[in-house]
N, CA, C and O of each residue as an XYZ file, in Angstrom:
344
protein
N     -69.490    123.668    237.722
C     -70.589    124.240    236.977
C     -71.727    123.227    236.806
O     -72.884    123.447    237.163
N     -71.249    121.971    236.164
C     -72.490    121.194    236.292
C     -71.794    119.643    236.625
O     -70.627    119.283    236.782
N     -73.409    118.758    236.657
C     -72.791    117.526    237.337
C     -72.263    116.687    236.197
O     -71.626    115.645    236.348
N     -72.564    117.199    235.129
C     -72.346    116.014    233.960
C     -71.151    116.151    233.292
O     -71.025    115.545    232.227
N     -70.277    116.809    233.697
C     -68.981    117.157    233.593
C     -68.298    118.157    232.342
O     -67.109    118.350    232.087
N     -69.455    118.672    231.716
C     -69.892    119.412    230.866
C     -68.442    120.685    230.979
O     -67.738    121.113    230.064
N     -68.406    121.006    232.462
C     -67.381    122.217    232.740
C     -65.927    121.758    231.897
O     -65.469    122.316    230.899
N     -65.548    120.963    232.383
C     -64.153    119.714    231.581
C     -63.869    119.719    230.109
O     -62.850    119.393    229.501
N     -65.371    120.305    229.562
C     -64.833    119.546    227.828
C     -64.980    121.427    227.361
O     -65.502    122.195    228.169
N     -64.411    121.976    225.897
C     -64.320    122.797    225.402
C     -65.827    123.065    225.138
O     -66.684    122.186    225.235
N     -66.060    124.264    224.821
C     -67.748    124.720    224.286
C     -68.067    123.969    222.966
O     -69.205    123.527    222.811
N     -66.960    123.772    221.840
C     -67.577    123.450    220.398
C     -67.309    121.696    220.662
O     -67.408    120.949    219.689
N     -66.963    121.120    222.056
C     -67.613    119.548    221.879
C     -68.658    119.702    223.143
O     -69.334    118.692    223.339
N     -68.817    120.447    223.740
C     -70.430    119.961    224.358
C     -71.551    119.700    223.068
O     -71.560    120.094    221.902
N     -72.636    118.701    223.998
C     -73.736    118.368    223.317
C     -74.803    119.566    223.707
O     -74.855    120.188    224.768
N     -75.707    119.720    222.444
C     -77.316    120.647    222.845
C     -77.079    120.827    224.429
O     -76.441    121.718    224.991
N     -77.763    119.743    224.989
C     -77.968    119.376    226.175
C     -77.032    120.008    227.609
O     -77.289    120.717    228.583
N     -76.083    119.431    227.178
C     -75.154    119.808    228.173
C     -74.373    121.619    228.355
O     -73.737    122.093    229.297
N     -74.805    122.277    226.939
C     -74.610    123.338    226.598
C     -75.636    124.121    227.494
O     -75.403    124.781    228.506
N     -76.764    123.892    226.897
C     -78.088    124.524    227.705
C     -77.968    124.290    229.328
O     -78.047    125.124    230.231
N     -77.832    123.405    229.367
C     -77.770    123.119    230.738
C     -76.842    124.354    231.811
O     -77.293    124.993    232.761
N     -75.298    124.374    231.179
C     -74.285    125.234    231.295
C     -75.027    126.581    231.820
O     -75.061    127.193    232.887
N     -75.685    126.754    230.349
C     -75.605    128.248    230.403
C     -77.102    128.640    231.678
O     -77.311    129.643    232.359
N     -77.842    127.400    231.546
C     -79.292    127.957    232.797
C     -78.436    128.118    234.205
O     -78.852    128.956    235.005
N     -77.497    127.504    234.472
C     -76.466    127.594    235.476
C     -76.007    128.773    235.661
O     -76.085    129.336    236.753
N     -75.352    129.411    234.392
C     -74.975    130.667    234.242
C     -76.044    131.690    234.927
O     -76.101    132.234    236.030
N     -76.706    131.698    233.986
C     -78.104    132.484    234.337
C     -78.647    132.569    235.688
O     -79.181    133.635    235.993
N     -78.593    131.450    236.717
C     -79.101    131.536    238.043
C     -77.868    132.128    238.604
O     -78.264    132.982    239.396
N     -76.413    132.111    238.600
C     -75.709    132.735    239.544
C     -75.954    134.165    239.147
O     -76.371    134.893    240.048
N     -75.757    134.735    237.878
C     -76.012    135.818    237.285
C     -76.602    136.600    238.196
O     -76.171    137.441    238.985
N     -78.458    135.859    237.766
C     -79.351    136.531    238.811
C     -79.471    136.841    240.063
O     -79.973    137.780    240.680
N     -78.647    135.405    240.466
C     -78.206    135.976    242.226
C     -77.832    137.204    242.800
O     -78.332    137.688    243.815
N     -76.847    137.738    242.047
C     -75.789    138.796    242.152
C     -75.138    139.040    242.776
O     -74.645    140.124    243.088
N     -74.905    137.415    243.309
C     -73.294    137.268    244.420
C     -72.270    136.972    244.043
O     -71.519    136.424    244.849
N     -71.905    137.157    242.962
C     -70.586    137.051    242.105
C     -69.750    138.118    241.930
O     -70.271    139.115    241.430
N     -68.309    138.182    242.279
C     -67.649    138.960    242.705
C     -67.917    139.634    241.165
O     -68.503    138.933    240.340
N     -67.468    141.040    240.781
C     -67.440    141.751    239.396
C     -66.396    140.843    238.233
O     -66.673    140.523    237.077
N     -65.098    140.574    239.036
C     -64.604    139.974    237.831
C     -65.044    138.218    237.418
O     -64.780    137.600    236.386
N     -65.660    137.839    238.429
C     -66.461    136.341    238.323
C     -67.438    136.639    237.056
O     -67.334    136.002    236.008
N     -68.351    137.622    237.245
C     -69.398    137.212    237.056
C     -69.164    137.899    235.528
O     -69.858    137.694    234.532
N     -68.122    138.670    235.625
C     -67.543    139.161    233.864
C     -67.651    137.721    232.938
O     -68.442    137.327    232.081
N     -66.340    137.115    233.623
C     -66.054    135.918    233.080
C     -67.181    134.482    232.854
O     -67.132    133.581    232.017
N     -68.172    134.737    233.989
C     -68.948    133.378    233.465
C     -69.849    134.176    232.181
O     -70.358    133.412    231.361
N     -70.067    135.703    231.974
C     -71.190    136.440    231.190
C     -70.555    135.985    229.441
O     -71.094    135.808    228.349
N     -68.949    135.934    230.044
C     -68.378    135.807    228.577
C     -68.372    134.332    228.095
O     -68.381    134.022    226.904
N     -68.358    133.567    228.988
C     -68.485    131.793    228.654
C     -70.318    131.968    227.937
O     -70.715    131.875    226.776
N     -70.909    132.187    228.961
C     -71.952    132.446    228.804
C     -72.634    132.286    227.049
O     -73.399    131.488    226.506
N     -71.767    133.680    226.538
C     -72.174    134.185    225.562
C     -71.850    133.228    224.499
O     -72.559    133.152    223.496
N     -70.310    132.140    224.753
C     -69.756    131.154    223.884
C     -70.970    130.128    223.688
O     -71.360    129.540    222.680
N     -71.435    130.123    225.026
C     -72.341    129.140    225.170
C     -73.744    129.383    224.018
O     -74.415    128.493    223.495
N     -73.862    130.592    223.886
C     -75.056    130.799    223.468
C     -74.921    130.597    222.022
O     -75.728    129.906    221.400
N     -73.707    131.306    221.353
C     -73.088    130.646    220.256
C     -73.053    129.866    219.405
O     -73.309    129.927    218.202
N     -72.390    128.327    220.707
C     -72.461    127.244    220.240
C     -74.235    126.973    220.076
O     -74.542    126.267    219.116
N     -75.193    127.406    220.805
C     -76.862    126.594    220.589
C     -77.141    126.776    219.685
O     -77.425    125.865    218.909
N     -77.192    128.025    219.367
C     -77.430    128.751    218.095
C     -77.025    127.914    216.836
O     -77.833    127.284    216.153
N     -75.992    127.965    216.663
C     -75.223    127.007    215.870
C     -75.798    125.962    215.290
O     -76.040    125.704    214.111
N     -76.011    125.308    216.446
C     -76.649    124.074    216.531
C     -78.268    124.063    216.202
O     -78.840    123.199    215.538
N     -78.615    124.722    216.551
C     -80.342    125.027    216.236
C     -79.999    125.194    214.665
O     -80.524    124.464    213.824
N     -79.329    125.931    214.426
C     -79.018    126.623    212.776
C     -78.877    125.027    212.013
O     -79.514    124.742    210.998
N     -78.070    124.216    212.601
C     -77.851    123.088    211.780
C     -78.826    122.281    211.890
O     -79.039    121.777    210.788
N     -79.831    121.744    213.006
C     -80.831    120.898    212.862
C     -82.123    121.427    212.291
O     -83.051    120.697    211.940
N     -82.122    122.901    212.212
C     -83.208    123.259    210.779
C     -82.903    122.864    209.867
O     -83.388    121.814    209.444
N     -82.218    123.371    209.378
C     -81.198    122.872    208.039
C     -81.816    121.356    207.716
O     -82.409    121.054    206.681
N     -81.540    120.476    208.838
C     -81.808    119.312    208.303
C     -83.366    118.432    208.545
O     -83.707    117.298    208.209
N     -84.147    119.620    209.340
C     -85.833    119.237    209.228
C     -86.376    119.253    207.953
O     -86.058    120.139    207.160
N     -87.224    118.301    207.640
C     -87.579    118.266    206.023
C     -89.614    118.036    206.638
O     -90.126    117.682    207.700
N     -89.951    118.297    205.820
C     -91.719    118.000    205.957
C     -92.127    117.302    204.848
O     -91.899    117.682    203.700
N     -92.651    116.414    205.101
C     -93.121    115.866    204.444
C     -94.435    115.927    204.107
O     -95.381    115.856    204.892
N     -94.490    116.092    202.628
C     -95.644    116.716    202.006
C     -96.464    116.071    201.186
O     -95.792    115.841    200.181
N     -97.892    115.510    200.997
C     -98.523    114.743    200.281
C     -99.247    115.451    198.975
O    -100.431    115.785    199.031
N     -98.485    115.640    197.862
C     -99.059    115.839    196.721
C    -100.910    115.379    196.533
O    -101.396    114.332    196.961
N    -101.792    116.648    195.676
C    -103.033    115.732    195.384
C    -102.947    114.486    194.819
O    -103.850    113.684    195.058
N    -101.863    114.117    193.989
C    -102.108    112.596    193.166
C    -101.526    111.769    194.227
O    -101.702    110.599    193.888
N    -101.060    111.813    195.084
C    -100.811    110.831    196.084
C     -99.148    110.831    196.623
O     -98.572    110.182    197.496
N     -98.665    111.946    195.600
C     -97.212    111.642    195.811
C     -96.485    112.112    196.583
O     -97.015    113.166    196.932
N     -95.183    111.933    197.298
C     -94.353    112.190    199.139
C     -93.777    113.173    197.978
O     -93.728    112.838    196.795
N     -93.474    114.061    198.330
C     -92.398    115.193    198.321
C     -91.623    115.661    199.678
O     -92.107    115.487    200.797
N     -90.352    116.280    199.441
C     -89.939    116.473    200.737
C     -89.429    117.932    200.446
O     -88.646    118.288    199.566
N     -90.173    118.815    201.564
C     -89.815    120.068    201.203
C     -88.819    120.925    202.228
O     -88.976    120.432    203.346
N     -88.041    121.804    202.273
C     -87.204    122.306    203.098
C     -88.525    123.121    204.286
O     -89.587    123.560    203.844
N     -88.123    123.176    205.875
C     -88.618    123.298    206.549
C     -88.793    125.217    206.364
O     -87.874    125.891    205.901
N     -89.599    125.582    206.642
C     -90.059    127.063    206.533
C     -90.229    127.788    207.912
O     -91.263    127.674    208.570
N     -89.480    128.313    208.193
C     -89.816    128.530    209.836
C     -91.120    129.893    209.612
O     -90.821    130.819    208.858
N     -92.237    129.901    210.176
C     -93.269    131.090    209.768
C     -92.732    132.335    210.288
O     -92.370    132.420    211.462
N     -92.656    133.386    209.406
C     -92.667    134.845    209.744
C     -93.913    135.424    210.407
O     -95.054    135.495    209.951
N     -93.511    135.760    211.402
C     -94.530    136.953    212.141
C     -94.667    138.350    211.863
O     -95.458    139.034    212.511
């Protein structure tokens, strides 16, 4: 699956990186559509672990973005990150 040996380790110890990576892999054989039916079942369902775990992970490094905010009298506050609604 990939060169960084990413295929070898379970989904909940890959890194960001090596996760994403996985799954753009996924995605190009996908699109090919030379994957036998029960292949391409099985990488759709890794796939989806994969997507999972990013998620996850995106969920936890919001969590820990903070902004830093300059009060008028001069003072740092640190406020929880606000993702904007559309």
């Amino acid at each position: 699956m990939t060169e960084t040996g990413a295929q070898d380790k379970p989904v909940p110890e890959l890194t960001f990186e090596e996760a994403l990576q996985s799954l753009e892999e996924i995605a190009t054989l996908l699109e090919q559509g030379e994957l036998a039916l029960e292949e391409a079942l099985q990488r759709y369902e890794h796939a989806m672990k994969l997507r999972d775990h990013l998620l996850r992970q995106l969920e936890a490094a919001e969590e820990r973005v903070r902004i830093v905010v300059e009060g008028a009298n001069g003072d740092v506050e640190l406020r929880d990150f606000q993702v904007p609604q559309e």
